[in-house]
C-alpha positions as CSV (number, residue, x, y, z in Angstrom):
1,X,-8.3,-1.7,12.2
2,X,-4.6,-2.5,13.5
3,X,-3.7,1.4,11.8
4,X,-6.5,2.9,13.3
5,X,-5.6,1.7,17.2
6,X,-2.0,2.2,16.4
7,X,-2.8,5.9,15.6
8,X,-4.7,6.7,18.4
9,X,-2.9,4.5,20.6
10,X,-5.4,2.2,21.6
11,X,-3.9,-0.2,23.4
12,X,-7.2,-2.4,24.3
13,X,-8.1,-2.2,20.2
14,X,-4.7,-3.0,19.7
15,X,-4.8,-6.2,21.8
16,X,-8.2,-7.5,20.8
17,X,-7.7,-7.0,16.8
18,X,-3.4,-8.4,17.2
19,X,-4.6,-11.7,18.3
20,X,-7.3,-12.2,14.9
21,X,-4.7,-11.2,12.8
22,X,-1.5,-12.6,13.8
23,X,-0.8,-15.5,12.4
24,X,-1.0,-16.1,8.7
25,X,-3.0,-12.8,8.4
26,X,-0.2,-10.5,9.2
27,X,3.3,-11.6,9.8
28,X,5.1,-10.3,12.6
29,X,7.2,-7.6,10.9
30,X,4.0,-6.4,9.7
31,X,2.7,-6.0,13.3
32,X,5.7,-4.6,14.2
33,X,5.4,-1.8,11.6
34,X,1.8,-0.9,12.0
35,X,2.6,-0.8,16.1
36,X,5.6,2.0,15.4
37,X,3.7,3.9,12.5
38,X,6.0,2.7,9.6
39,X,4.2,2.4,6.1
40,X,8.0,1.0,4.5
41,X,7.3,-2.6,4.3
42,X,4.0,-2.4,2.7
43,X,3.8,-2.2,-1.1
44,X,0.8,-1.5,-3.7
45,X,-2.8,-1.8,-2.6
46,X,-1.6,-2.5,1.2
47,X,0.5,0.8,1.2
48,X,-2.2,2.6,0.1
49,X,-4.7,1.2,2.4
50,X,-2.4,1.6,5.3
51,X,-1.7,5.1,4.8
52,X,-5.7,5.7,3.5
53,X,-6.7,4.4,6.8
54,X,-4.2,6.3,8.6
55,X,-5.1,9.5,7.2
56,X,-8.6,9.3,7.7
57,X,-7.9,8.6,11.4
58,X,-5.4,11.5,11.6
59,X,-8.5,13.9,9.9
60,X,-6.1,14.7,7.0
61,X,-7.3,12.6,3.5
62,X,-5.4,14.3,0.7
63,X,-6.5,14.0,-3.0
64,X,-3.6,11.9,-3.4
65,X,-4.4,9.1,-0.6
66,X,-7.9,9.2,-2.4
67,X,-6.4,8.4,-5.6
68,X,-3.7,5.9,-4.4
69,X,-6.7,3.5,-2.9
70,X,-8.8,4.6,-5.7
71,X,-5.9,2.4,-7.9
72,X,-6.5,-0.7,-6.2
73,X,-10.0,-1.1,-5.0
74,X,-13.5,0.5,-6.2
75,X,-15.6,3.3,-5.1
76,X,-17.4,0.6,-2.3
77,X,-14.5,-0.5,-0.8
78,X,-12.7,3.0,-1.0
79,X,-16.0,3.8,0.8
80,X,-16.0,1.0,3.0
81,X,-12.4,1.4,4.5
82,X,-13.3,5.1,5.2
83,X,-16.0,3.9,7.5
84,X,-14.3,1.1,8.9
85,X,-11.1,3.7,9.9
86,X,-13.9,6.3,11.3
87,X,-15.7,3.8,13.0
88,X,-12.2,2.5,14.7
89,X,-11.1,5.9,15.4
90,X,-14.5,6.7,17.3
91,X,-14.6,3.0,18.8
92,X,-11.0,3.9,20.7
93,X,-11.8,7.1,21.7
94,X,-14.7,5.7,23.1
95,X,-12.8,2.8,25.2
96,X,-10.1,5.9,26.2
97,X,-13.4,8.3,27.6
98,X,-14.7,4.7,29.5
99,X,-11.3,3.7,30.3
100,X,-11.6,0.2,29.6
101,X,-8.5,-1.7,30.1
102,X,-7.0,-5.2,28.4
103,X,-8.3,-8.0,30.4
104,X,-5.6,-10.0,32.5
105,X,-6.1,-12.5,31.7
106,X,-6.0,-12.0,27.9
107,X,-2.5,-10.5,28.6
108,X,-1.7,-14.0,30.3
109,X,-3.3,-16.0,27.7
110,X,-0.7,-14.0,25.5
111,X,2.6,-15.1,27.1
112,X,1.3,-18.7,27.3
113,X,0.9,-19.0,23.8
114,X,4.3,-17.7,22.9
115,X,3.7,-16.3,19.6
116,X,5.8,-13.7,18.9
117,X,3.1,-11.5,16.6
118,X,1.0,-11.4,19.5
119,X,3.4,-9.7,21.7
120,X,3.5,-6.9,19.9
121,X,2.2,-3.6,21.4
122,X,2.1,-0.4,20.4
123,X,4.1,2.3,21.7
């Protein structure tokens, strides 16, 4: 999901998906990467995931991304991160054509907390 509104630069995505997973489900360098588009600090089944899911977004699966995820995960989840990476990329372009914007205070509640992973937006 975090690939998918980094690609398309969905800033409201972004923020409401960085604050489930930071934390212990994605450390802050890994935030950090998925916000600037860098792939070089994930290894194995999470490099081929991240670059899966970005590919889809972009509209650009090659045989080889296929085969990469193919590697780590069966035909259902291959499946399933194909439609979760669609359904993100169609979800943000939504929220861009409505122009729904990050809530205020959720951008407040942010900066309260102090935790670096959450102040991490994409650019």
């Amino acid at each position: 999901i975090l690939t998918a509104a980094s690609t398309v630069e969905n800033e409201y995505e972004w923020h409401q998906h960085v604050n489930i997973a930071g934390g212990d489900l994605v450390s802050t360098e890994e935030l950090s990467a998925l916000a600037d588009g860098d792939d070089s600090i994930f290894e194995g089944a999470e490099l081929a995931l991240v670059r899966y899911a970005r590919a889809v977004v972009e509209g650009e699966v090659t045989d080889e991304d296929h085969d990469a995820l193919a590697e780590h995960f069966d035909d259902a989840t291959v499946s399933g991160a194909a439609c979760t990476a669609s359904g993100y990329l169609a979800l943000g372009r939504t929220i861009d054509a409505l122009g729904v914007e990050v809530e205020s205070d959720d951008e407040d509640a942010d900066s309260e907390e102090g935790d670096d992973a959450l102040s991490v937006h994409i650019v």
